[in-house]
C-alpha positions as CSV (number, residue, x, y, z in Angstrom):
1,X,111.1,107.8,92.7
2,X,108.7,109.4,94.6
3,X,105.3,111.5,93.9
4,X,103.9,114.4,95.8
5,X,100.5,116.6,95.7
6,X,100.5,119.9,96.3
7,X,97.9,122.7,95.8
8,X,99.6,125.6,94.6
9,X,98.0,129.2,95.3
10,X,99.5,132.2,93.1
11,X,100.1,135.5,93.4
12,X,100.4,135.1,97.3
13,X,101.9,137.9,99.4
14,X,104.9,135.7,100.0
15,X,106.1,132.2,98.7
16,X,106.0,129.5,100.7
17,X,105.6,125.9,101.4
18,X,103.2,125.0,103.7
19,X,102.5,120.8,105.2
20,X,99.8,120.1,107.5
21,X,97.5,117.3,108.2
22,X,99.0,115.4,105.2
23,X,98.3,118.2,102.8
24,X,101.0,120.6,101.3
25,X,100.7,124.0,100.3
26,X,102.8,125.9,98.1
27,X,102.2,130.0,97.6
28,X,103.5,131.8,95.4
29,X,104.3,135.0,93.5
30,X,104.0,134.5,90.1
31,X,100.7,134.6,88.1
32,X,99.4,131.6,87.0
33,X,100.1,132.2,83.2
34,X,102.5,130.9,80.9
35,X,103.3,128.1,83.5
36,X,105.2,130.9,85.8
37,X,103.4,129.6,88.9
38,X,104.4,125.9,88.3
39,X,108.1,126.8,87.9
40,X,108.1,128.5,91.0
41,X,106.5,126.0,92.8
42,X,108.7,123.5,91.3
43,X,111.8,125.0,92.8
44,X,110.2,126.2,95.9
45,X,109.0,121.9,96.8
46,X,112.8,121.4,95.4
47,X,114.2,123.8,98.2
48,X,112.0,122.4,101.2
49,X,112.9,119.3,100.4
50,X,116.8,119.9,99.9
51,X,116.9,118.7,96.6
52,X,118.0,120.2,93.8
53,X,115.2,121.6,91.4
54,X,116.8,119.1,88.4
55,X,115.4,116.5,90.8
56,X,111.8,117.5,90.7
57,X,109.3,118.0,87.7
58,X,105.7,118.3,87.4
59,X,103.8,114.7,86.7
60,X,100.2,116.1,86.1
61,X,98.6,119.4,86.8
62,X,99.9,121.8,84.3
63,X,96.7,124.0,84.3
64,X,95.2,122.8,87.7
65,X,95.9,124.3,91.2
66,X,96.7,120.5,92.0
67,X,99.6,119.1,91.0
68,X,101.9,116.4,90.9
69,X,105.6,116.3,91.0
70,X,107.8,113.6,90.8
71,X,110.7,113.6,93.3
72,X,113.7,111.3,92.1
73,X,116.0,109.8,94.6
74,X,113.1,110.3,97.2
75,X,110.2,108.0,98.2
76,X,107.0,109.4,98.2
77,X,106.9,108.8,102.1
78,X,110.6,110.2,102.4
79,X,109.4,113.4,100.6
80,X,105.8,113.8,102.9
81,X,108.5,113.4,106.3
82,X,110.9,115.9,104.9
83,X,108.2,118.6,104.1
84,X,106.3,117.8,107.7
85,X,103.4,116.4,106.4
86,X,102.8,113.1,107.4
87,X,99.8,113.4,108.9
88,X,98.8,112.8,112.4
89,X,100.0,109.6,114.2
90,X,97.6,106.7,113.5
């Protein structure tokens, strides 16, 4: 089981999930409130990493932009390779 950090931006123009320099971005529609933002950012990490959104849920981060979700079935380094965002070679 893996872990992954991602800074989630609401109400963006268009969702998306964004990995570079070993940081990941996730933009999306919905407002902030009532935990609309973190659901949809929940199933949009699930989709760029091809697994179902049963597979992911949020670790810490509730009411914060940066959050935590917990990948099952994927290592933490499996997850950051999948989404692009491994960094730059060392």
């Amino acid at each position: 089981m893996g872990t992954v950090t991602v800074r989630v931006v609401p109400r963006a123009g268009r969702g998306e999930v964004v990995a570079a320099g070993g940081a990941i971005t996730v933009r999306v529609a919905a407002p902030p409130s009532e935990g609309r933002a973190t659901e949809e950012a929940r199933r949009a990490l699930a989709g760029a990493l091809g697994v179902p959104p049963s597979r992911v849920s949020l670790r810490t981060g509730a009411r914060s932009r940066t959050k935590v979700f917990e990948v099952r079935g994927l290592s933490g380094e499996e997850a950051l390779r999948r989404l692009g965002a491994a960094g730059p070679p060392a």
